[in-house]
Structure formats: structure tokens, C-alpha cells
N, C-alpha and C positions, 0 to 999 in steps of 0.2 A: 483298732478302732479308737477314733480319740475320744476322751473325755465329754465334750459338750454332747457328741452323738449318743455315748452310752448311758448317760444318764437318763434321758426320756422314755430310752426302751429301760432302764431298771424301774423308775417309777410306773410302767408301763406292769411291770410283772408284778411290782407290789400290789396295783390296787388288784392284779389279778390273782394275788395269792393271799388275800383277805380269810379264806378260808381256813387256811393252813397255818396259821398265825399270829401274830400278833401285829396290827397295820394300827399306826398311828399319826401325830401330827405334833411338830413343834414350833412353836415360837418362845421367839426369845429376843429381848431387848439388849443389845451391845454396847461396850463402851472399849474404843479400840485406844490403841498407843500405839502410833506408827512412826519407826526412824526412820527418818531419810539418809542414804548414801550421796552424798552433796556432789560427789568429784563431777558427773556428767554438769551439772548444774553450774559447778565450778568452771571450768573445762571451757564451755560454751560460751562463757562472759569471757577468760582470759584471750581467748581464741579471737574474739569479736574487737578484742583492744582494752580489755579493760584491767587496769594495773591499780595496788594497792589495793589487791580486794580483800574484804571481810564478811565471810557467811556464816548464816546459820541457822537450824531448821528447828521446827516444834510440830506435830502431830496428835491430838489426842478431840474423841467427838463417840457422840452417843449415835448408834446405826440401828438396824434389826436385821434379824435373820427368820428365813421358816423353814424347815425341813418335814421331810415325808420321809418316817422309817418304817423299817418292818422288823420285827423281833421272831428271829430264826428258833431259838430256843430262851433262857432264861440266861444262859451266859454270850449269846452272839446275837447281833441284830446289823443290819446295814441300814444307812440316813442316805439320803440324798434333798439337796434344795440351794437357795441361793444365798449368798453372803455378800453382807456389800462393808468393805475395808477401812471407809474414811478416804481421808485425806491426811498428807503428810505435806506441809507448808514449808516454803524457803524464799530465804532474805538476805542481801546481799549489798554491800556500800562499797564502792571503787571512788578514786579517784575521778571526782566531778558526776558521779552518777550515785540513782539507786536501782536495783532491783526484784521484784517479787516472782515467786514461783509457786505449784503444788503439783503435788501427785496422787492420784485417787485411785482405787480400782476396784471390784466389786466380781462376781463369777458362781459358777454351778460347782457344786462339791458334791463327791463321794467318798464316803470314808463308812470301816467297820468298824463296829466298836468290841470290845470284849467286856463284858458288866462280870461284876464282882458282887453278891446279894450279900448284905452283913446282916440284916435283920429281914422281914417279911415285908416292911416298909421302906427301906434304906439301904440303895446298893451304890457301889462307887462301879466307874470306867475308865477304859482307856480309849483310844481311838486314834486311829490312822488312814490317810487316803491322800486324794490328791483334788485339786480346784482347779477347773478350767475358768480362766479369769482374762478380763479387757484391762490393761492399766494406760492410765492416760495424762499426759502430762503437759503444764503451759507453764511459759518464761517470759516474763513483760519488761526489758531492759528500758533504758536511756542514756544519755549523751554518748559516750567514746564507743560503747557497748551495743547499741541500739539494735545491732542486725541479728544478734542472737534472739531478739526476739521472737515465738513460735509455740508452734503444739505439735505435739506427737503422740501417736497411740501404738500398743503393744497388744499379742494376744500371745498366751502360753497357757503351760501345765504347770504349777507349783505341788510341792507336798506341802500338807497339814498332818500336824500330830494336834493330839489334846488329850483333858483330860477333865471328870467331872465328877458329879453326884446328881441322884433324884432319889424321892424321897416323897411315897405316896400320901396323895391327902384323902383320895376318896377310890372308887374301884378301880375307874378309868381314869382319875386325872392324877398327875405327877409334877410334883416344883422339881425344875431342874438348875441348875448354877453348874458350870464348864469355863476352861481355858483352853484357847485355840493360839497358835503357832503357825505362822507360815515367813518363809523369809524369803528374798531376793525377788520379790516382786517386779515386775518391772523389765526392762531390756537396759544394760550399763548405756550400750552403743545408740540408746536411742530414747528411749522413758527417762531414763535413770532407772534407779531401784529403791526399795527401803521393805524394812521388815514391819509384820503386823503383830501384836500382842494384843489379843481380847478376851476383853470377861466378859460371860454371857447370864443371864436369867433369862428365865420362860417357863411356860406351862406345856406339859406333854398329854394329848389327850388320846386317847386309847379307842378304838371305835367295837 
């Protein structure tokens, strides 16, 4: 079953297993750092005529995310919700031209986490899964190069690893701070690609 299908029926059994558990909610504000893998980007201007070229990329922007988890016990819980990646920008000077680009992507995640309790208040995690994600990408050439101008869109599975802490403030609510990891975004042969690097804060509220 792929990803984007299973998720709706897992949030489907969370809100149904409210009973049995612990059913919560997070948000969280992002601040992503995305590299770009230039070569498609590359590739596309030399291809189109364009010589003497020099690129090169920059990525970094404030996003949010929200996730719906359910806490199986005190050491496992599974999250599911949406993530949105930024953008990774690209720039480029050839011979008689210039060029701009980015690549953006955004997707449903599911991932379990493993909690670590250090105090009554203060537990650390791990977490692993995978994002069913859109990546999408535009290239605005000129002079020699012009034809490579264009968009292109991707859909795939990626894995995410991360890792975090929360740390309660009141019965039901919890400050949380995490690092998220997904790399190869993207299609070489078609998006391009670039990795995602995020750090997240939010509030986890407990129901």
C-alpha cells in the first residue's frame, strides 16, 4: 500500500484508538536548510547551448509542520501529518546569459518514534519512517540557453530519520525541539534533487 494511502487510514485508527492511549497533536514551527544537487540544473543549460557556465545554489526558510500522534506506551508512539521542505534556489551565469531556478517540496510523513524518559518531565527520541512527498521544480533561462527554460514535477517515497526532545510544561502540554533528515528529494532525471536539514519547535498537546 503506498504511503499517501496509508496514512489517512492510520490517522483514521488514531482518532479511533483515543481510548487506548495516548492521542495527541503537534505543531511546530521549521527552519529548513536545503542543498541542491546542481548537475540536472547544470546539465539542462549546457545541453540547451550554454558555455562558460558558473552555478550555484542557496536554501534556507522558516516553514511549519503538524502532526497527529498516538503514544502506544511511554517508550513507542507513531506521528503521522504534513511537512512542507522549503525551497532550495539556483543561479547560474554562462557566457552572454543569466539563469534562475528552485526546487521546493512539501508531503505526508509517517514515522515511529522510540522515547527515551530521563526525568518525569524530560524525555529524549529517536524516530524513523518515510514521507510521501510532491517535489517541484522551475528553470528561467536566456540568450544561448533559453530552451531549457521549464517546470517539472516529481512524486515519490523518501526516508526520514530524526531526532529530539520534549519536555512537559503542564499535564497535557509539552515543548518539543527535533532534527529531521531526508535526502534525495526530488527525481536526478527530472526535478533534480537536494537534501533537507530541519529544526523544529512546537507544542504537543495531549487530548
Amino acid at each position: 500500500m503506498k504511503l499517501k494511502k496509508l496514512i489517512p487510514l492510520t490517522l483514521l485508527v488514531l482518532s479511533q484508538g483515543v481510548m487506548a492511549g495516548d492521542l495527541y497533536v503537534v505543531g511546530d514551527v521549521t527552519h529548513s536548510k536545503d542543498s541542491l544537487k546542481k548537475g540536472t540544473f547544470d546539465s539542462a543549460l549546457t545541453s540547451a547551448g550554454a558555455t562558460g557556465l558558473s552555478s550555484s545554489d542557496s536554501g534556507s526558510g522558516n516553514q511549519w509542520r503538524l502532526q497527529l500522534g498516538y503514544g502506544i506506551n511511554r517508550n513507542l508512539a507513531i506521528e503521522a501529518g504534513y511537512i512542507d521542505f522549503g525551497k532550495a534556489k539556483y543561479s547560474a551565469s554562462y557566457a552572454g546569459g543569466t539563469a534562475t531556478g528552485d526546487l521546493k517540496a512539501g508531503g505526508l510523513d509517517l514515522v515511529a518514534l522510540g522515547i527515551l524518559p530521563l526525568t518525569d518531565k524530560f524525555s529524549i527520541f529517536g524516530k524513523a519512517g518515510a514521507v510521501a512527498l510532491k517535489a517541484k521544480s522551475s528553470l528561467t533561462a536566456d540568450a544561448s540557453a533559453v530552451t531549457a527554460t521549464g517546470k517539472a514535477t516529481a512524486n515519490e517515497v523518501r526516508p526520514l530519520i530524526g531526532l529530539g526532545a520534549s519536555y512537559k510544561i503542564a499535564n497535557n502540554v509539552d515543548l518539543r525541539t527535533e532534527f529531521d533528515h531526508v535526502n534525495g528529494i526530488g527525481k536526478s532525471n527530472k526535478t533534480g534533487t537536494m537534501d533537507s536539514n530541519m529544526i523544529s519547535m512546537g507544542v504537543a498537546y495531549h487530548f
